[in-house]
Residue frames relative to the residue before (quaternion, step in Angstrom):
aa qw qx qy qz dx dy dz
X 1.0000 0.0000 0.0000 0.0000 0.00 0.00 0.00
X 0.4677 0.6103 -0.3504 0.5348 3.64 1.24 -1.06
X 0.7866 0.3239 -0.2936 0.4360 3.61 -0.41 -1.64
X 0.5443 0.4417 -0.5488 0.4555 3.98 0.37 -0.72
X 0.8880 0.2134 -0.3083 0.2663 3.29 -0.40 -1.05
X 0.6231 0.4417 -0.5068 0.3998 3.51 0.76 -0.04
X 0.3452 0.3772 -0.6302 0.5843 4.10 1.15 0.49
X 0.7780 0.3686 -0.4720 0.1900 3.40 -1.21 -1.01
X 0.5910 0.3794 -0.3939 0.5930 3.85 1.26 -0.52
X 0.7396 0.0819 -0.4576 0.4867 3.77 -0.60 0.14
X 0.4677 0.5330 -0.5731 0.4107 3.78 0.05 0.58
X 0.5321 0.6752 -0.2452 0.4481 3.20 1.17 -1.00
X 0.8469 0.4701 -0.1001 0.2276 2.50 0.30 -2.20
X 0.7343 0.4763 -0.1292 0.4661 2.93 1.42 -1.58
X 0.4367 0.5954 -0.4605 0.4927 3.62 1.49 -0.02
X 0.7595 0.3492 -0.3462 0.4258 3.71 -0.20 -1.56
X 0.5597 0.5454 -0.4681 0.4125 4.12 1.10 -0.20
X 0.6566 0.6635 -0.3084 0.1830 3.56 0.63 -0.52
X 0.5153 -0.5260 0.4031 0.5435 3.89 -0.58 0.53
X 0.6738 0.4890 -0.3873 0.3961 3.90 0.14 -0.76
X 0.7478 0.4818 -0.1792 0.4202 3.49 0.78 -0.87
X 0.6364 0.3688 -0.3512 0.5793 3.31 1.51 0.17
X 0.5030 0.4898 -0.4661 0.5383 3.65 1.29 -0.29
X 0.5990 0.6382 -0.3112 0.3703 3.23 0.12 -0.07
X 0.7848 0.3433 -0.0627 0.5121 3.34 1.18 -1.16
X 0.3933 -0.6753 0.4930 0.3824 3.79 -0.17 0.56
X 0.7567 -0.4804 0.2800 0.3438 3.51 -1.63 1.47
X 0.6560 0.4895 -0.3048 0.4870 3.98 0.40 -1.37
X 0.3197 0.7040 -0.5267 0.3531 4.00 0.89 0.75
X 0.2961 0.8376 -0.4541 -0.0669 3.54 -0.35 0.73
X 0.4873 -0.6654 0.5451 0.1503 3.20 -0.98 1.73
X 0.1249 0.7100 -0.6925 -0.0277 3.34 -1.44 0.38
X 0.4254 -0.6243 0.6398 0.1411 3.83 -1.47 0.86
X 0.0707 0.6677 -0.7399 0.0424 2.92 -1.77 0.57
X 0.1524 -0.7571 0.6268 0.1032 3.51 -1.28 0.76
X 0.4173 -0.7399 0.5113 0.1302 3.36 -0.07 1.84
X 0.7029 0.5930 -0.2552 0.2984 3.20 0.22 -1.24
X 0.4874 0.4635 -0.3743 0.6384 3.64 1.42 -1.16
X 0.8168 0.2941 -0.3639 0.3374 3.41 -0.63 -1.46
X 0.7021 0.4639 -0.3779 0.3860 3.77 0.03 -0.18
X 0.5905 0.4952 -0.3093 0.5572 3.92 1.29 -0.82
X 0.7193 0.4063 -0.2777 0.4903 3.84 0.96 -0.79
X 0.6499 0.4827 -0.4753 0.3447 3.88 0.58 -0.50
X 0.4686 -0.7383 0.4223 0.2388 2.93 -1.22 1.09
X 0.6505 0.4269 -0.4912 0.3916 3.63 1.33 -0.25
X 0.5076 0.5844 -0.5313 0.3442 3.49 0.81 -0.09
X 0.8033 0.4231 -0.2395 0.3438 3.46 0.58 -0.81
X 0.4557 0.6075 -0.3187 0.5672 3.23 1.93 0.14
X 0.7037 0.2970 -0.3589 0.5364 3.59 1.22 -0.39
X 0.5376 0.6091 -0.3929 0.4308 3.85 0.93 0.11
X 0.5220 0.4644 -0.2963 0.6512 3.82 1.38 -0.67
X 0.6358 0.5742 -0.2906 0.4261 3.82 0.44 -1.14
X 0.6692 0.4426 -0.1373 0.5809 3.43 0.96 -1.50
X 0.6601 0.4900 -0.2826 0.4943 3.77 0.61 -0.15
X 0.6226 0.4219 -0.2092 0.6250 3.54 0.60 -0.62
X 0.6510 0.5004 -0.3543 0.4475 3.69 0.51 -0.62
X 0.7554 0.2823 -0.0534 0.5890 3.86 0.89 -1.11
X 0.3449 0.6992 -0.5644 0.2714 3.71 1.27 0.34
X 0.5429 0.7657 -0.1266 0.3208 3.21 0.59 -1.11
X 0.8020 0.3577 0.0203 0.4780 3.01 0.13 -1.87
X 0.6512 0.3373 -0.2773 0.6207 3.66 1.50 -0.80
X 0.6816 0.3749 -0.5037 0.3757 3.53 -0.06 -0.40
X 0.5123 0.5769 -0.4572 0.4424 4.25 1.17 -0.53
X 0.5944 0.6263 -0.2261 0.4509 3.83 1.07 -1.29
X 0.5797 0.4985 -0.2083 0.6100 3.64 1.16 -1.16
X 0.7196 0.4375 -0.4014 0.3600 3.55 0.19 -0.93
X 0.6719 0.5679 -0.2587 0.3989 3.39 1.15 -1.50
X 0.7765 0.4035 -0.2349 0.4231 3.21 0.75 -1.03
X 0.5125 0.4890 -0.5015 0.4967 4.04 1.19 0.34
X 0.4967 0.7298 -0.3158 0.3478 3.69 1.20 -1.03
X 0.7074 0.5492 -0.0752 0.4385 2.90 1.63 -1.57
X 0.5452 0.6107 -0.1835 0.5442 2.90 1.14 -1.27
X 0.8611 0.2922 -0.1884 0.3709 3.47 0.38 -1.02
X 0.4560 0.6016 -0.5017 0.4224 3.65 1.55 -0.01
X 0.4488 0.8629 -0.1409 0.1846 3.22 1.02 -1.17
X 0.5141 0.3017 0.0472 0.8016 2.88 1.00 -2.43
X 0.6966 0.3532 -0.5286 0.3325 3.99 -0.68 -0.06
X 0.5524 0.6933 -0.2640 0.3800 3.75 1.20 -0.36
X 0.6778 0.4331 -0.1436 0.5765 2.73 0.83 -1.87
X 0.6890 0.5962 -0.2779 0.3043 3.56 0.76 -0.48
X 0.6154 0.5104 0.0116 0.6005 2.92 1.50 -1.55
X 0.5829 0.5871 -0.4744 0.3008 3.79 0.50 -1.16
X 0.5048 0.7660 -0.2737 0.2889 3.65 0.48 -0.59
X 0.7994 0.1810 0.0977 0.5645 2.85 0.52 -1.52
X 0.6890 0.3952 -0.4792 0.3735 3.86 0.94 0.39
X 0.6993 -0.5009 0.3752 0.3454 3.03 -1.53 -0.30
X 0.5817 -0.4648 0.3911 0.5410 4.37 -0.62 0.57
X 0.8709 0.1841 -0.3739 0.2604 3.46 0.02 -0.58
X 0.5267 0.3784 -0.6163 0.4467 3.66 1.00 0.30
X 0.4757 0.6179 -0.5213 0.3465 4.07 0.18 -0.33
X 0.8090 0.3756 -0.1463 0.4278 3.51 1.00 -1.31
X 0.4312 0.5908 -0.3877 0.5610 3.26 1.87 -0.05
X 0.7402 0.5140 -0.1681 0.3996 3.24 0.42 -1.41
X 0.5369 0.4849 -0.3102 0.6167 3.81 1.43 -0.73
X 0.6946 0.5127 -0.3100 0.3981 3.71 0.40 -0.69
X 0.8838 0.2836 -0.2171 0.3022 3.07 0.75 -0.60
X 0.4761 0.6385 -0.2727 0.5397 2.83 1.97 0.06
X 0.5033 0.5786 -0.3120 0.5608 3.68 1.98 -0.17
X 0.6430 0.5768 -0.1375 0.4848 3.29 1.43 -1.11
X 0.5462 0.4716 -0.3763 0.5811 3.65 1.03 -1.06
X 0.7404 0.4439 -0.3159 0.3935 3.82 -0.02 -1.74
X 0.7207 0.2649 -0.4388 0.4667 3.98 0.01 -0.74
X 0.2886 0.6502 -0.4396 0.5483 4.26 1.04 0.39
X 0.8218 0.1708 -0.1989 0.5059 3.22 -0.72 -1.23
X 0.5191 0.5254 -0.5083 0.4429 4.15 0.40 -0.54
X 0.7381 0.3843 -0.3268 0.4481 3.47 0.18 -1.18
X 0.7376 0.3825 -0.3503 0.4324 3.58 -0.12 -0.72
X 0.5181 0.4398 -0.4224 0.5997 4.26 1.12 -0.28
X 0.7867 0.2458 -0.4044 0.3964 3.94 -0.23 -0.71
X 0.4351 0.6832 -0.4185 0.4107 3.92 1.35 -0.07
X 0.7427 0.5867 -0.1774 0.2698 3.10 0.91 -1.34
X 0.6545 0.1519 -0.1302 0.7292 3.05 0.95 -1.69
X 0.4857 0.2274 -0.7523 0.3827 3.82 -0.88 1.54
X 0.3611 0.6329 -0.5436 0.4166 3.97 0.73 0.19
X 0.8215 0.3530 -0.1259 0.4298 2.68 -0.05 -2.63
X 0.4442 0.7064 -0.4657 0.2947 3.83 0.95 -0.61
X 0.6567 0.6787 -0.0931 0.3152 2.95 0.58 -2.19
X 0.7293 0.5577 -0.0664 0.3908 3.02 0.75 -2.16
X 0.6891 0.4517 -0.2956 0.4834 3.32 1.02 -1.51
X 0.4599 0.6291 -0.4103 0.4735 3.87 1.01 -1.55
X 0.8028 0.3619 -0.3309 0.3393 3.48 -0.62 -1.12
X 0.8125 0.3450 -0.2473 0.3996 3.51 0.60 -1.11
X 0.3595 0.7389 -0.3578 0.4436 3.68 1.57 0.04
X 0.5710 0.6263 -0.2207 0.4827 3.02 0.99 -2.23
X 0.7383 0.4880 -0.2598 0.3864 3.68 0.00 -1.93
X 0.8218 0.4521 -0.1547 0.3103 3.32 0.68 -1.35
X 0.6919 0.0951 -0.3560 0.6209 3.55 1.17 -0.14
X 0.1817 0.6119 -0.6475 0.4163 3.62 0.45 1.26
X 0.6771 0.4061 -0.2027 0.5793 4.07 0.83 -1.54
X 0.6837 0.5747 -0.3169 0.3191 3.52 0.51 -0.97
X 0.6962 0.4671 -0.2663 0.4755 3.30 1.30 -1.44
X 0.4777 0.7566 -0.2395 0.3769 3.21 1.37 -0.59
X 0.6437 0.5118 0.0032 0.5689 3.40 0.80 -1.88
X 0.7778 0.3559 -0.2948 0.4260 3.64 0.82 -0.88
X 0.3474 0.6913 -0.3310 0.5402 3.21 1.69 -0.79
X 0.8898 0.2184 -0.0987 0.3883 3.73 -0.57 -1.12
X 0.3879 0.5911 -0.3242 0.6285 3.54 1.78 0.26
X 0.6739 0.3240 -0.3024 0.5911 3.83 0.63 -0.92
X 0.7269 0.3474 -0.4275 0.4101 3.70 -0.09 -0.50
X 0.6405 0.3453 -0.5230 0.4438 4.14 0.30 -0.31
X 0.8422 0.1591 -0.2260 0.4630 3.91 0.34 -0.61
X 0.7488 -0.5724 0.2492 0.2226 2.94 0.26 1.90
X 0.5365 0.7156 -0.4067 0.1862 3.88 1.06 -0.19
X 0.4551 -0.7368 0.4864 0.1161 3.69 -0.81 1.00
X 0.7578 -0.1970 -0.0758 0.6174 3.25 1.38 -0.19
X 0.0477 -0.7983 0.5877 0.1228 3.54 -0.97 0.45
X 0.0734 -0.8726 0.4758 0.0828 3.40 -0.73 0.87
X 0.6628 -0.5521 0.2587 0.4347 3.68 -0.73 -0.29
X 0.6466 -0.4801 0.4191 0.4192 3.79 -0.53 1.00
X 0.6886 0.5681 -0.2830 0.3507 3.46 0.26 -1.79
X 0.7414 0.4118 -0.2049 0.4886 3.59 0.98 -1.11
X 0.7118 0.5119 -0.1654 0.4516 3.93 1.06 -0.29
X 0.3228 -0.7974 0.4991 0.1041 3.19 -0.40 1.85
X 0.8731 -0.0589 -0.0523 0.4811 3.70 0.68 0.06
X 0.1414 0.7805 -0.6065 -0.0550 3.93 -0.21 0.49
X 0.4971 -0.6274 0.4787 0.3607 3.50 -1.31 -0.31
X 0.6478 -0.6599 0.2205 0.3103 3.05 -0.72 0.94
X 0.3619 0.6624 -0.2991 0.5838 3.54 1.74 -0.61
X 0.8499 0.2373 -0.2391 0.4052 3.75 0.14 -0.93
X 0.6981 0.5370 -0.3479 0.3214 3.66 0.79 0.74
X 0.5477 -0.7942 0.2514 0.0781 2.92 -0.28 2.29
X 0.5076 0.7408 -0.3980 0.1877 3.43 1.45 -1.05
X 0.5430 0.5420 -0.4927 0.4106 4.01 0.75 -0.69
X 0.8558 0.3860 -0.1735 0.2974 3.14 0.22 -1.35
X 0.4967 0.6336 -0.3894 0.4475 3.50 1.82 -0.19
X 0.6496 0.5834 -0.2541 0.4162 3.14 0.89 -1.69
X 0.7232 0.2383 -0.4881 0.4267 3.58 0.75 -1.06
X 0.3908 0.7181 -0.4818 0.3152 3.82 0.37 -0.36
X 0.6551 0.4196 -0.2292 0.5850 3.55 0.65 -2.06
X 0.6834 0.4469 -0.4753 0.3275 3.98 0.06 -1.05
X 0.7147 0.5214 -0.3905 0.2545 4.00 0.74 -0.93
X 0.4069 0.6664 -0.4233 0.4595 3.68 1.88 -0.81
């Protein structure tokens, strides 16, 4: 679903760029760029909810780390040890090292649908302001469409909105 729609936006994109697609459109067309990526990597509340979002799941990953060295180390204490015990502590010892691993899986695929969740929501929030900011960025400089840098083989420098987005995105 992702890949369709991220074709259908540079399909998009790379259509309304084309000589045919501006013949098409009467001269008083005015394209404008933006480079999301700057204005979202530079805002400081975005990056205030990325620290925020860290500290929230510190925890929970460094507990995940613990389990999964635990693991790591029953492992190498087996292989190490297998030798010299007896089938049933080997098969104790296989069990529970079968037991640790389907553990740590669960608590990793727990996690990131957390961190999933977590990120979704605040993503959602954030080009919610953005679309918002770009919106009211196209109406003072007069732009009919503005699209993402990322998706635009060549604009003029004149037609790229990002200063004035970014300061926009910085006041949210």
């Amino acid at each position: 679903m992702k890949k369709i729609l991220f074709l259908t936006v540079i399909s998009a994109s790379l259509g309304l760029t084309s000589p045919q697609a501006f013949a098409e459109h009467d001269d008083d067309t005015n394209v404008c760029v933006v480079q999301v990526a700057k204005v979202l990597h530079d805002a400081p509340h975005v990056k205030k909810e990325v620290e925020k979002l860290k500290a929230k799941f510190e925890a929970d990953q460094k507990t995940i780390q613990t389990k999964q060295d635990a693991l790591e180390k029953a492992v190498k204490d087996l292989k190490k040890n297998e030798v010299v015990m007896t089938a049933a502590d080997k098969e104790k010892a296989e069990k529970s090292i079968a037991d640790q691993r389907q553990q740590v899986i669960h608590d990793a695929t727990e996690f990131q649908q957390k961190l999933s969740t977590e990120q979704k929501t605040i993503m959602d929030a954030v080009f919610k302001e953005l679309n918002t900011v770009v919106q009211s960025v196209a109406k003072t400089k007069k732009c009919d469409v503005i699209l993402d840098s990322q998706f635009v083989l060549y604009a003029v420098p004149s037609k790229d909105v990002t200063p004035d987005v970014q300061k926009g995105f910085d006041k949210k």
